[in-house]
VMD Tcl script that builds the backbone (N, CA, C; Angstrom):
set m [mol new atoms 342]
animate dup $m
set s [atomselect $m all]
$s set {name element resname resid chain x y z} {
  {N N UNK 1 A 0.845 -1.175 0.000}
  {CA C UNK 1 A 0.000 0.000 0.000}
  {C C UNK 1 A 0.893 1.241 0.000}
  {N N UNK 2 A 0.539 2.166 -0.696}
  {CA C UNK 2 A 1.910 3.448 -0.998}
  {C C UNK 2 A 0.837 4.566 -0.035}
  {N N UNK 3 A 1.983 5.118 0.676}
  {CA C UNK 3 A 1.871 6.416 1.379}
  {C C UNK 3 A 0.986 7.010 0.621}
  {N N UNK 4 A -0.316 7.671 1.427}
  {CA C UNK 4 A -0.771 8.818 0.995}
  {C C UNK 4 A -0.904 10.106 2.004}
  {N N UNK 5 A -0.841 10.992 1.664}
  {CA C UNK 5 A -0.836 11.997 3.201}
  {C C UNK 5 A -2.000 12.480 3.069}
  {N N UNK 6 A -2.765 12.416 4.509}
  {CA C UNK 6 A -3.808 12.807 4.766}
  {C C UNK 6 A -4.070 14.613 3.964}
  {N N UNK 7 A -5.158 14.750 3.806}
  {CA C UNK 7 A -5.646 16.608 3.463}
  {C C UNK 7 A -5.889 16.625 4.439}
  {N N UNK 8 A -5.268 18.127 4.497}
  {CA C UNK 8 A -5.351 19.209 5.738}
  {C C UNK 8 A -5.891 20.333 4.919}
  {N N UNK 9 A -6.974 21.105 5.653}
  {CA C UNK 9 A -8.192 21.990 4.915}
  {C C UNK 9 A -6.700 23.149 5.587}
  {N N UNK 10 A -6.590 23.887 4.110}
  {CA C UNK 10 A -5.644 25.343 4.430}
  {C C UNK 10 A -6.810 26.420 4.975}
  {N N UNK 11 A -6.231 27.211 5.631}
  {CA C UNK 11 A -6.944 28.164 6.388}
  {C C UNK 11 A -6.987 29.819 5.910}
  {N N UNK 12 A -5.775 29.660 5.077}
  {CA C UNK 12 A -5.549 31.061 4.508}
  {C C UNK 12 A -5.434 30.645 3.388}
  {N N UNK 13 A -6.117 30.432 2.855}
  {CA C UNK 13 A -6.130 29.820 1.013}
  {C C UNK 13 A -5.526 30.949 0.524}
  {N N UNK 14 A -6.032 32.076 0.137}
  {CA C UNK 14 A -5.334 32.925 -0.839}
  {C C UNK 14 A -3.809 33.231 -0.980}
  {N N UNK 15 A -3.261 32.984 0.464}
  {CA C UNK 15 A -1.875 33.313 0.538}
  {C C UNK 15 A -1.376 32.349 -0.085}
  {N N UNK 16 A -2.098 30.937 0.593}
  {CA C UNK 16 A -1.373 29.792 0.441}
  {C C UNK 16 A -1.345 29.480 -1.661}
  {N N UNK 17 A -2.262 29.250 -1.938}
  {CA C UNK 17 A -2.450 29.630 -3.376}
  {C C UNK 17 A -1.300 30.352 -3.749}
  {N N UNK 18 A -1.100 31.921 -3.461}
  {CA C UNK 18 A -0.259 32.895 -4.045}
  {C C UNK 18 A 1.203 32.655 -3.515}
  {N N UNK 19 A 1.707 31.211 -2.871}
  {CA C UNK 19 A 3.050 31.684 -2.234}
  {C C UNK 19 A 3.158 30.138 -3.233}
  {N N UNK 20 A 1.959 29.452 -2.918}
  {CA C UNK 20 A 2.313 27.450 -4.090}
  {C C UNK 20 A 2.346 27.854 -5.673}
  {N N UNK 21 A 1.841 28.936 -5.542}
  {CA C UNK 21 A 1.621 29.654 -7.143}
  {C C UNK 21 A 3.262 29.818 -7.674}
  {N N UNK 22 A 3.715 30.515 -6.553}
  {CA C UNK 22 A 5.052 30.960 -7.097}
  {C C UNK 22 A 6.535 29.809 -6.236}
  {N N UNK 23 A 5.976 29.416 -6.088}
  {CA C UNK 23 A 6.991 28.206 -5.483}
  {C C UNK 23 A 7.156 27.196 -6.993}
  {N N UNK 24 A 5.898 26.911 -7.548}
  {CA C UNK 24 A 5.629 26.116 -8.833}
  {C C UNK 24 A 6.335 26.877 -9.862}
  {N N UNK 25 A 5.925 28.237 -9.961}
  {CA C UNK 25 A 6.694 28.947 -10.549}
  {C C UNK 25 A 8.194 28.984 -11.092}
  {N N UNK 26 A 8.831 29.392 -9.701}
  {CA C UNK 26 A 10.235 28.890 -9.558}
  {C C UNK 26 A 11.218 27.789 -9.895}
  {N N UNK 27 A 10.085 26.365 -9.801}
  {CA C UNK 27 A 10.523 25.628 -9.953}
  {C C UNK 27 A 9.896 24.079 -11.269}
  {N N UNK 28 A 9.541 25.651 -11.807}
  {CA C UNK 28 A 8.976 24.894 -13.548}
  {C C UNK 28 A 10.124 24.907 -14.109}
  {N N UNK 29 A 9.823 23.821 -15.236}
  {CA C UNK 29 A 10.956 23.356 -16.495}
  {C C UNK 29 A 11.597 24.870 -16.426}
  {N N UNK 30 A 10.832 25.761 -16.863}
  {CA C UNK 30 A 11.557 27.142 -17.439}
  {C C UNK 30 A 12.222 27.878 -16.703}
  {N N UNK 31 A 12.161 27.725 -15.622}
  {CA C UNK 31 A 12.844 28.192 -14.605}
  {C C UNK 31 A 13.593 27.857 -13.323}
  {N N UNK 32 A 14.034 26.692 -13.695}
  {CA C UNK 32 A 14.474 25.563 -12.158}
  {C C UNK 32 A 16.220 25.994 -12.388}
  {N N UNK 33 A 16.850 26.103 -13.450}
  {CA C UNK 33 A 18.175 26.477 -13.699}
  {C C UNK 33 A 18.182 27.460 -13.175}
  {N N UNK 34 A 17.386 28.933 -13.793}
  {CA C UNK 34 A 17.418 30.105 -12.568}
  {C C UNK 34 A 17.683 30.012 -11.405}
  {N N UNK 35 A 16.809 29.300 -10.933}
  {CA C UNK 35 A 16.076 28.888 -9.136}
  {C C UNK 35 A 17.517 28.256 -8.925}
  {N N UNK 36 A 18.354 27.338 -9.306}
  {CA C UNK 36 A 19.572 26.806 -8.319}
  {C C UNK 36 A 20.039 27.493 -8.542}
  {N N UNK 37 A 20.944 28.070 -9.880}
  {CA C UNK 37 A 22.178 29.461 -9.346}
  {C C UNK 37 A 21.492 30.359 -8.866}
  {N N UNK 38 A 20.365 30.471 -8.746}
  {CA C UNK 38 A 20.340 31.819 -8.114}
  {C C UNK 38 A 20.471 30.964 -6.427}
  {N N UNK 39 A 19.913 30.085 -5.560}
  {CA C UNK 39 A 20.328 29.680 -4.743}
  {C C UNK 39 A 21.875 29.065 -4.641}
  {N N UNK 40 A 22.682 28.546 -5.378}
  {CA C UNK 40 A 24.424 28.674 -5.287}
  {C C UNK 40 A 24.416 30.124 -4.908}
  {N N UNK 41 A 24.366 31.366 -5.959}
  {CA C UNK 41 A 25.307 32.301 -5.545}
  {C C UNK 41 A 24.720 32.719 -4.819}
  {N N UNK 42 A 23.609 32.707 -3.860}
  {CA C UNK 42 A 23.297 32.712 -2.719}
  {C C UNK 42 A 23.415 32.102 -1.303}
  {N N UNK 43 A 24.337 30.905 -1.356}
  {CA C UNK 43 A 24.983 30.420 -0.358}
  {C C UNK 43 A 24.006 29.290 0.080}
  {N N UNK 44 A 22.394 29.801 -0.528}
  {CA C UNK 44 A 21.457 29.198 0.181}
  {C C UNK 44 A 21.392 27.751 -0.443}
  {N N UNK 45 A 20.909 26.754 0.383}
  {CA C UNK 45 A 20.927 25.084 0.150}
  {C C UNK 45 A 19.608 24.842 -0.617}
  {N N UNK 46 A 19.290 23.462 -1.103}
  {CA C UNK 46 A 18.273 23.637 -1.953}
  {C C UNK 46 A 16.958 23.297 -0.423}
  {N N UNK 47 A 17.261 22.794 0.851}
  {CA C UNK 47 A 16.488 22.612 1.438}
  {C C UNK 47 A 16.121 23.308 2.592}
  {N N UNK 48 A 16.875 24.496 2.328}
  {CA C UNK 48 A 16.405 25.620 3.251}
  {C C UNK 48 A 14.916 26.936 3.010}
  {N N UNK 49 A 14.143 25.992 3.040}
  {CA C UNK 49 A 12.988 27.359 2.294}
  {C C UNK 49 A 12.709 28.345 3.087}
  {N N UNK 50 A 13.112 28.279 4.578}
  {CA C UNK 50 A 13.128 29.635 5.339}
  {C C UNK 50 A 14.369 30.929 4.692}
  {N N UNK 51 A 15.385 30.181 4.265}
  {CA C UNK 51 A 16.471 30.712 3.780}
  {C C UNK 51 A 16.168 31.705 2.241}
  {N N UNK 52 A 15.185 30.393 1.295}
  {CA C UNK 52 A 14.740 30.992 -0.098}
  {C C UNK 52 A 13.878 32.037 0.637}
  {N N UNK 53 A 13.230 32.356 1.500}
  {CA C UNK 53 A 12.244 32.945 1.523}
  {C C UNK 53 A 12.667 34.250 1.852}
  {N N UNK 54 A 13.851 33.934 3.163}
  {CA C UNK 54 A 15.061 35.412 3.773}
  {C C UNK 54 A 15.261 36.347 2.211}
  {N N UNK 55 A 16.145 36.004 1.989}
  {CA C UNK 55 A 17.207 35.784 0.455}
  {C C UNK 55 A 16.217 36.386 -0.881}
  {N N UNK 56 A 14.528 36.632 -0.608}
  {CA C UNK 56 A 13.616 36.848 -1.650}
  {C C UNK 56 A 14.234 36.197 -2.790}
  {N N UNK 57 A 14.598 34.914 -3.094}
  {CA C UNK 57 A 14.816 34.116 -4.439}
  {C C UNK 57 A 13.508 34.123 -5.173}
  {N N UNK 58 A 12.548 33.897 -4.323}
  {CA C UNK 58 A 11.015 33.437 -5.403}
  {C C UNK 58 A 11.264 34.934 -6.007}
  {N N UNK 59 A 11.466 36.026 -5.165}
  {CA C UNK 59 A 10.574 36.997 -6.020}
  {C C UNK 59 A 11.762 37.947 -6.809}
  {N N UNK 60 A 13.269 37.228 -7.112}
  {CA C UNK 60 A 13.994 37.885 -8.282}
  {C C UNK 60 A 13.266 36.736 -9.453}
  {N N UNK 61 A 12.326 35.722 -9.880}
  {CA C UNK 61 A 12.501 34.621 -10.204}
  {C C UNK 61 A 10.937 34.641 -11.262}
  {N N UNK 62 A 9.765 35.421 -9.786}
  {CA C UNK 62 A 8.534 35.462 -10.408}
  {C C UNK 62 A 7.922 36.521 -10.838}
  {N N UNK 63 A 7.941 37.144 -11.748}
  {CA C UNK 63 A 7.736 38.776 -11.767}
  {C C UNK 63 A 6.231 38.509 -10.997}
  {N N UNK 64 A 5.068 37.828 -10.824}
  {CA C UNK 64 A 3.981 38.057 -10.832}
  {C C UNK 64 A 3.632 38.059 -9.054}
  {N N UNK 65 A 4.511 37.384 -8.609}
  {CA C UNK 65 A 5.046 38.025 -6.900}
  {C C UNK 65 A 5.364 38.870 -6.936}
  {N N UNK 66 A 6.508 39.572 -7.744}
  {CA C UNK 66 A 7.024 41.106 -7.403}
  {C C UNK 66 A 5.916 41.921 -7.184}
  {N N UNK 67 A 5.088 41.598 -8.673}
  {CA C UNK 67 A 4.070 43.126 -9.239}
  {C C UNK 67 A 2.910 42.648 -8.583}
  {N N UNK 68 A 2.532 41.564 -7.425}
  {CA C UNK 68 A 1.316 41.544 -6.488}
  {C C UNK 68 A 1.413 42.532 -5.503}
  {N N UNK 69 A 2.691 43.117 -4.960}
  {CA C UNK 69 A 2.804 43.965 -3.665}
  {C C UNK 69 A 3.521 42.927 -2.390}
  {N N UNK 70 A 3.377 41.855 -2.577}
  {CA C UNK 70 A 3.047 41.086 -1.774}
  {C C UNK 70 A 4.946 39.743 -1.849}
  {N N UNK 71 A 5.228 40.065 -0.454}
  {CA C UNK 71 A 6.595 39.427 -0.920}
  {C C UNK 71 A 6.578 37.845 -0.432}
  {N N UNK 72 A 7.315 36.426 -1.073}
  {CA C UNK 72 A 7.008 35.851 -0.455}
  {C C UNK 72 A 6.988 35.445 1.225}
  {N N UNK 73 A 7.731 35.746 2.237}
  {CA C UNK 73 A 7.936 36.230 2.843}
  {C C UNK 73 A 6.553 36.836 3.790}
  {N N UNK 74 A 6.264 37.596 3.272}
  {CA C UNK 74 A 4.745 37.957 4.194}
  {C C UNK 74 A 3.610 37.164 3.739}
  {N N UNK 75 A 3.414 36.332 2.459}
  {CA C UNK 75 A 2.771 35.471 2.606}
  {C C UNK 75 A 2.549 34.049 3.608}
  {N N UNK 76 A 3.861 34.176 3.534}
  {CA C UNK 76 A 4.448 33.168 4.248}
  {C C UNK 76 A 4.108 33.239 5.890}
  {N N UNK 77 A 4.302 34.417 6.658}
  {CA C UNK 77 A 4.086 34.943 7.449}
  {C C UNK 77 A 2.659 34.975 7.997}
  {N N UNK 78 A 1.452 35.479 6.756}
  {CA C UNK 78 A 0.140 35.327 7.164}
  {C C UNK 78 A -0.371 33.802 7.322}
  {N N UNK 79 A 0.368 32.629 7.021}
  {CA C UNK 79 A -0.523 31.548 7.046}
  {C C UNK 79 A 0.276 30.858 8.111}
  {N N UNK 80 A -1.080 30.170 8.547}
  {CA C UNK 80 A -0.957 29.217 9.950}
  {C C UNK 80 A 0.006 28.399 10.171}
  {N N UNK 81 A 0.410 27.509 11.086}
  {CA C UNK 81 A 1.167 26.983 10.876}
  {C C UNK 81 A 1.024 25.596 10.409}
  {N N UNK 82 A -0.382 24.950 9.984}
  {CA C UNK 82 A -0.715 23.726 9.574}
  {C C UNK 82 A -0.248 24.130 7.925}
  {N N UNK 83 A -0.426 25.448 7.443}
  {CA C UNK 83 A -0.651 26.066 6.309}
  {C C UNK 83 A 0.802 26.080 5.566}
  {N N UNK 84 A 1.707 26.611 6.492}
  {CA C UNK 84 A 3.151 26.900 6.500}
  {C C UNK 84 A 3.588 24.861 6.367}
  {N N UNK 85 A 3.464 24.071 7.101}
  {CA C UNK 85 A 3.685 22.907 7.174}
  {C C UNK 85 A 3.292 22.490 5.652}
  {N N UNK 86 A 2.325 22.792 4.861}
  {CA C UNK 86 A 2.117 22.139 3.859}
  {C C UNK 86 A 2.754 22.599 2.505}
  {N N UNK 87 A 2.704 23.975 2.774}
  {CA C UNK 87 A 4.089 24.978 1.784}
  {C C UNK 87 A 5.364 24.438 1.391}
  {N N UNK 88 A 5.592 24.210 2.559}
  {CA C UNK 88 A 6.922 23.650 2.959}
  {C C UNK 88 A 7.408 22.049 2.099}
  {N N UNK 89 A 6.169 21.281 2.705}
  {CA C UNK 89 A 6.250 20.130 1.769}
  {C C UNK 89 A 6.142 20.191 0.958}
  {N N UNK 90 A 5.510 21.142 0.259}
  {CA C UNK 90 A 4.683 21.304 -1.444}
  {C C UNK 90 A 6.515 21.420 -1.968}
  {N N UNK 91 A 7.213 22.467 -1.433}
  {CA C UNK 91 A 8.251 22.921 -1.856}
  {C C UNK 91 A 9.371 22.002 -1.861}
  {N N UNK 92 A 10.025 21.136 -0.815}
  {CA C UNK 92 A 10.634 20.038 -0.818}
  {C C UNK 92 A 9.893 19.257 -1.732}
  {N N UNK 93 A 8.854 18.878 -2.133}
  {CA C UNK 93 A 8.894 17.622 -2.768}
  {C C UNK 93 A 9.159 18.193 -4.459}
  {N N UNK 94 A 8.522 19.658 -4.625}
  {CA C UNK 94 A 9.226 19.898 -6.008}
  {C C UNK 94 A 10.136 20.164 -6.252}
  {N N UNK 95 A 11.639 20.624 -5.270}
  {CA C UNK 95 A 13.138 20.098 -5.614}
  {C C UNK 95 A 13.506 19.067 -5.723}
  {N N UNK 96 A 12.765 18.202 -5.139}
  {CA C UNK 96 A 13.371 16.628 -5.213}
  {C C UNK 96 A 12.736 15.970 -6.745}
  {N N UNK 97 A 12.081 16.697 -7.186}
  {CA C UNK 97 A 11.571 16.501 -8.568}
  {C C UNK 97 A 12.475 16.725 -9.753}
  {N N UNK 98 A 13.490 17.702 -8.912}
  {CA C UNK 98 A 14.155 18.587 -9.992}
  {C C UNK 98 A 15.101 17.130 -11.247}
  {N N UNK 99 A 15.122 17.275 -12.853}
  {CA C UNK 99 A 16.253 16.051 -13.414}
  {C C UNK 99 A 17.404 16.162 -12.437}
  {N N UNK 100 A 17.870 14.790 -12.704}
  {CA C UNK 100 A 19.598 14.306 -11.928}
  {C C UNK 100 A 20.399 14.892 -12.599}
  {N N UNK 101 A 20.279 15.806 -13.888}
  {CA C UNK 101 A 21.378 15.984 -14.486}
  {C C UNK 101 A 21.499 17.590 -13.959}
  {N N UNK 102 A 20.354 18.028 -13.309}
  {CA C UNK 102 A 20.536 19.218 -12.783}
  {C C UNK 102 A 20.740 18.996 -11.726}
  {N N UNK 103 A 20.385 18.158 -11.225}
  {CA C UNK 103 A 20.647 18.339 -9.723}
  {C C UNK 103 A 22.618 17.547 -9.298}
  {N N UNK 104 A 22.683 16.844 -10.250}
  {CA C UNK 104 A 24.494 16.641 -10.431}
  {C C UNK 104 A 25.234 18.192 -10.814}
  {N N UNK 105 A 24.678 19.247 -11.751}
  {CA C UNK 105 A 24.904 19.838 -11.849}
  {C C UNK 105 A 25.309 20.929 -11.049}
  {N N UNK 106 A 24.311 21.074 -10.013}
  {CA C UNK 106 A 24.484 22.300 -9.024}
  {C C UNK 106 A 24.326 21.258 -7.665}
  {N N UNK 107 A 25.007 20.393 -7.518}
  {CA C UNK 107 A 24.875 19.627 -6.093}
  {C C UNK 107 A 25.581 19.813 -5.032}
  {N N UNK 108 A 26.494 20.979 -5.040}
  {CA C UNK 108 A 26.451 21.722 -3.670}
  {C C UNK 108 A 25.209 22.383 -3.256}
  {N N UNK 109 A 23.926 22.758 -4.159}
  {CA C UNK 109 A 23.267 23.403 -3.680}
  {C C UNK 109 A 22.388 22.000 -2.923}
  {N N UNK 110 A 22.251 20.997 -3.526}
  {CA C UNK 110 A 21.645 19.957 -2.902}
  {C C UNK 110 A 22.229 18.958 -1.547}
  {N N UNK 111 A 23.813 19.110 -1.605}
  {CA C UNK 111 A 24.463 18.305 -0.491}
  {C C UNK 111 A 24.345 19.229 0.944}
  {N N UNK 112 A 23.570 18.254 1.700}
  {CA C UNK 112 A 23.608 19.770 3.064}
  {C C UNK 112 A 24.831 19.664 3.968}
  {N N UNK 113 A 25.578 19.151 3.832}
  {CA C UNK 113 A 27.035 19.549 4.621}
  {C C UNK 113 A 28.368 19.347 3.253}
  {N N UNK 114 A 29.071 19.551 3.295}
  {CA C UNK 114 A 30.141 19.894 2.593}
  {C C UNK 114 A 31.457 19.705 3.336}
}
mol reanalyze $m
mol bondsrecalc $m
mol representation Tube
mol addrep $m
């Protein structure tokens, strides 16, 4: 029987929407090469999303975060913490999505000690 994870009803949908919006964003075909150098020359790891979030990576990445007003960061901020818990996973499981040939590519950004 394969893992399924229970649904958890989000509480702040709109944020949550507008922060998975641009997390997907970031880390579409068209833009996942962006998303690691811009995390290399940022020091930041690929599994630090408190770090992507410090660092505003989503929003050199998504113009449609920039031009909402809205940074990821304070989205991030308005949702709960069941809400924040599921962000989080949404986001780890789409780096771990990322091809092997990218992720061989920039795998200091993926190795968490060095």
């Amino acid at each position: 029987m394969a893992f399924q994870q229970a649904g958890i009803k989000v509480e702040r949908e709109r944020e949550y929407i507008a922060l998975r919006g641009a997390i997907e964003n970031a880390v579409s075909a068209a833009n996942v090469e962006k998303f690691l150098k811009q995390l290399s020359s940022s020091g930041v790891k690929a599994r630090e999303f408190e770090r992507v979030l410090e660092r505003k990576i989503l929003e050199k990445l998504v113009p449609e975060l920039k031009a909402s007003g809205s940074t990821a960061q304070q989205l991030w901020d308005a949702l709960s913490l069941s809400d924040q818990a599921q962000a989080r996973e949404f986001y780890l499981e789409r780096i771990e999505q990322v091809s092997d040939e990218l992720r061989e590519k920039y795998r200091k950004v993926y190795i968490d000690r060095i």
